[in-house]
C-alpha positions as CSV (number, residue, x, y, z in Angstrom):
1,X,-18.8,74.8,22.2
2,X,-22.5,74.1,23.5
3,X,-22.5,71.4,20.6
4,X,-19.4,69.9,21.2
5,X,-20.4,69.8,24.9
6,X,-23.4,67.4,23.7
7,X,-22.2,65.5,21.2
8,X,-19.6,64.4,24.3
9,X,-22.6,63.4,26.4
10,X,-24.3,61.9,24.0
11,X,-21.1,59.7,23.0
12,X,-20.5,58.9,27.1
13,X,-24.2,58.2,27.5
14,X,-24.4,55.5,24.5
15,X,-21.1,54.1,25.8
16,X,-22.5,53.8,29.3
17,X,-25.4,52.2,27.7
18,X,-23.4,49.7,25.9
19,X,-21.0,49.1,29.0
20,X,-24.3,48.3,30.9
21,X,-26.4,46.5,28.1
22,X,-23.0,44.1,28.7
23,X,-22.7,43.9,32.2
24,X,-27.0,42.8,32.2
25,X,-26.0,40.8,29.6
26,X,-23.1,39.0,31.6
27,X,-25.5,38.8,34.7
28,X,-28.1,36.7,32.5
29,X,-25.8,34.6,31.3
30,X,-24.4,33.9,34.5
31,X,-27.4,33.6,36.4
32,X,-28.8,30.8,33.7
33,X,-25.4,28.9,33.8
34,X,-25.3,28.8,37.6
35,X,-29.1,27.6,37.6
36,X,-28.2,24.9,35.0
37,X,-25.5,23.8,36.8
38,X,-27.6,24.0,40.2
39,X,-30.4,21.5,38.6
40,X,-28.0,19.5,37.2
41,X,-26.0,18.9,40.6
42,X,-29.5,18.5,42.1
43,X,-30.6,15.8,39.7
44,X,-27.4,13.7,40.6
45,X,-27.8,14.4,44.3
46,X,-31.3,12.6,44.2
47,X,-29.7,9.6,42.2
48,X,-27.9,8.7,45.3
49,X,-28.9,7.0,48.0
50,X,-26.5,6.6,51.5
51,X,-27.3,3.6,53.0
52,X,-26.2,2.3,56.8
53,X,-24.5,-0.7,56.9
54,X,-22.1,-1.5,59.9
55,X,-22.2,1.5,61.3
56,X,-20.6,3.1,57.5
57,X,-22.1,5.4,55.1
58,X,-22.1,3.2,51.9
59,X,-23.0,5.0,49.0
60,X,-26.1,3.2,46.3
61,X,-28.2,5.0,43.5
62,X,-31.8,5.1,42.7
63,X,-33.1,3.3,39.6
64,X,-36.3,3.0,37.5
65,X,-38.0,0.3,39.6
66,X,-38.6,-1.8,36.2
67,X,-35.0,-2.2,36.3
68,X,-34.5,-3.6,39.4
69,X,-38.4,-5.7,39.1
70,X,-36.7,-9.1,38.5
71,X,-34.2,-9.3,41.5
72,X,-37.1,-7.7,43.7
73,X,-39.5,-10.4,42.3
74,X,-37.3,-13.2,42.8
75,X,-36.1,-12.3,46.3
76,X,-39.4,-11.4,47.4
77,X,-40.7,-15.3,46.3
78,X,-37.7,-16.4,47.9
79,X,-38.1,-14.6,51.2
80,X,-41.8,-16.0,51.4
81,X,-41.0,-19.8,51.0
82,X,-38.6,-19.3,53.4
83,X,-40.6,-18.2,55.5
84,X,-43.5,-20.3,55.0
85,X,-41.9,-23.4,54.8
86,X,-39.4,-23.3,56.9
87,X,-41.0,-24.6,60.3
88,X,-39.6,-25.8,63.7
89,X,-41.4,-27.7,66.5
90,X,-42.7,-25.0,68.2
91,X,-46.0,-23.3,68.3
92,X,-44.5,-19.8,68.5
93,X,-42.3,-20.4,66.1
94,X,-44.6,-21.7,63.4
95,X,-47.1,-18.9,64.3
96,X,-44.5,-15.7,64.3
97,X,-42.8,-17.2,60.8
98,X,-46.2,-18.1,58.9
99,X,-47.1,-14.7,60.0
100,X,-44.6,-13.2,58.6
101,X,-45.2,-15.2,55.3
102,X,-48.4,-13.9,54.7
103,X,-47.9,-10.0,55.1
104,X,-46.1,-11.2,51.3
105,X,-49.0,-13.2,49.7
106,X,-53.0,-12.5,49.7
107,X,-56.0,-15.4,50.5
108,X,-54.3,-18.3,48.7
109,X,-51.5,-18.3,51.0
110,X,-53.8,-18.2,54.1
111,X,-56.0,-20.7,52.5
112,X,-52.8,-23.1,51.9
113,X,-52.2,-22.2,55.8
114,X,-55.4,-23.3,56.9
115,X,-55.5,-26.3,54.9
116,X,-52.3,-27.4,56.6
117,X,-53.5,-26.5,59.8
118,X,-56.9,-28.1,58.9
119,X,-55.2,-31.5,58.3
120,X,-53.1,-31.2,61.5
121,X,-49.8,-30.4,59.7
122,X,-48.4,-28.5,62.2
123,X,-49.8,-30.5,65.4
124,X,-47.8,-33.7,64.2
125,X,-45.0,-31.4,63.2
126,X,-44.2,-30.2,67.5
127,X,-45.8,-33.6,68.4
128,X,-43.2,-35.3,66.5
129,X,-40.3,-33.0,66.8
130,X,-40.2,-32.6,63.4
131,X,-37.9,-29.3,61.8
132,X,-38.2,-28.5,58.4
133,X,-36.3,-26.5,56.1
134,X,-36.4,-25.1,52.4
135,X,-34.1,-24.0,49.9
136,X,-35.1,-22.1,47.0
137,X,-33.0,-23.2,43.8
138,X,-34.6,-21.2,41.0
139,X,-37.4,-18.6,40.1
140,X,-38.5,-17.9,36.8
141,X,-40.5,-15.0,36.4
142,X,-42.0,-13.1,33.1
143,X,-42.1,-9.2,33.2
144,X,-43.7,-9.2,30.3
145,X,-47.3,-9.4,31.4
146,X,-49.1,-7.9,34.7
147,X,-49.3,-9.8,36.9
148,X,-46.3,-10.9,36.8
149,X,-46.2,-14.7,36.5
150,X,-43.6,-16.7,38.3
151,X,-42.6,-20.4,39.3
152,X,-40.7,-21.5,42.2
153,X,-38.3,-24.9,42.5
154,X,-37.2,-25.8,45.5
155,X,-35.7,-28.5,48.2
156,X,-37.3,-29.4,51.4
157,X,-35.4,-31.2,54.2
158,X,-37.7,-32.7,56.5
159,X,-35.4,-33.8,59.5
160,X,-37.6,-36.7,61.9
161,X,-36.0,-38.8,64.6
162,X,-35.3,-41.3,62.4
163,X,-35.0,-39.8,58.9
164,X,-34.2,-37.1,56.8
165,X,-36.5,-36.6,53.7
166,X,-35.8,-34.8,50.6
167,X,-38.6,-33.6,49.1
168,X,-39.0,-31.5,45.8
169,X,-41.5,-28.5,45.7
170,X,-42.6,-26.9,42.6
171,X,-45.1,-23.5,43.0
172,X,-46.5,-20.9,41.0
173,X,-47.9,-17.9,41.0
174,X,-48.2,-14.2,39.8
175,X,-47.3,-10.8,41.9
176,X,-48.6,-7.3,42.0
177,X,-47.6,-4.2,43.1
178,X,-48.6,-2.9,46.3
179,X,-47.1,-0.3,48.5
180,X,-44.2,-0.7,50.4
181,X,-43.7,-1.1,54.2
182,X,-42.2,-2.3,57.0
183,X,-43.7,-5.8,56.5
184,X,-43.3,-5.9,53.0
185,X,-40.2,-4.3,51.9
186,X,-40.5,-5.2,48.1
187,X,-44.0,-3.8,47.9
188,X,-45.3,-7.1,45.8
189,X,-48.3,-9.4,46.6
190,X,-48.1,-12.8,45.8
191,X,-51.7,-14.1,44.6
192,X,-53.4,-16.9,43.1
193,X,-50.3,-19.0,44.6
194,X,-50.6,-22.6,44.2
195,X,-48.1,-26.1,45.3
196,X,-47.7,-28.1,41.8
197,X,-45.2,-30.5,43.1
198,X,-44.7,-31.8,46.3
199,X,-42.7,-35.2,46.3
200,X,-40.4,-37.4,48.2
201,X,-37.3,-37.6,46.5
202,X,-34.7,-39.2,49.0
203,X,-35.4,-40.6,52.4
204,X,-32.0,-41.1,54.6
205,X,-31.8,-43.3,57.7
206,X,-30.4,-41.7,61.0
């Protein structure tokens, strides 16, 4: 009887055993599937990116940044010709604009500037009531080296009293990396930037 009596217990205790080593088992399991699916969720979370626009939450996702190197390259050149070149007659003007320019380029941009300034560029620009605007029609640049080297073609209209002048501009140039911020969104520098065309090309009677 005694016997019987233990061989029961023993039988109930290897079962409980069993039935427990399961339910552990089961916990594991679902504990690592849960945090798999929790870093999982997490790392597509962090690919997105909500951005504002019109008052709407527009969804976007993060990328290397090599991917994204040639538009940020070319828009960045863009943005600082435009801003560099295009000038109205007004001291402010000129000032707040070039100013802007050169948050995007190091010393050979302010050295450009200078020389232009230098040579009374800018004085027979408001004296004359002279606006001038650029459009950028194509950059080139090679992400295959560091720097990166690039080359700029674009249009000038120079608009006098009594004549608009078309003028072709050719630059070049390499860009770095710096940090980003609120003056230089792209986080590039331009350097070592230099004008290698700078021609009349039509001149229009007005």
């Amino acid at each position: 009887m005694i016997f019987r009596q233990m061989k029961n217990v023993d039988t109930a205790f290897r079962y409980i055993r069993t039935f427990s080593g399961c339910v552990i088992g089961g916990v594991v399991l679902l504990a690592g599937f849960i945090a798999w699916k929790s870093y999982r969720l997490a790392s597509e979370t962090q690919q997105k990116i909500y951005v504002l626009g019109n008052g709407k939450a527009l969804e976007a996702f993060a990328a290397d940044r090599r991917d994204n190197i040639p538009v940020e390259a070319r828009d960045h050149i863009k943005t600082f010709h435009q801003l560099f070149f295009t000038l109205s007659p007004d001291e402010k003007a000129i000032a707040a604009t070039i100013s802007k320019s050169l948050y995007l380029a190091d010393e050979s941009a302010k050295a450009a500037y200078d020389n232009l300034k230098e040579s009374n560029y800018f004085s027979n620009l408001i004296s004359g009531n002279v606006s001038q605007a650029v459009r950028v029609d194509s950059v080139y640049v090679d992400i295959n080296q560091y720097p990166y080297y690039f080359k700029c073609h674009a249009t000038e209209i120079i608009t006098r009293t009594s004549s608009v002048v078309t003028r072709s501009l050719v630059t070049e140039g390499y860009l770095r990396n710096v940090s980003r911020s609120d003056n230089n969104s792209h986080g590039m520098l331009i350097e070592r930037w230099e004008t290698l065309e700078n021609k009349d090309l039509t001149i229009q009677r007005r």
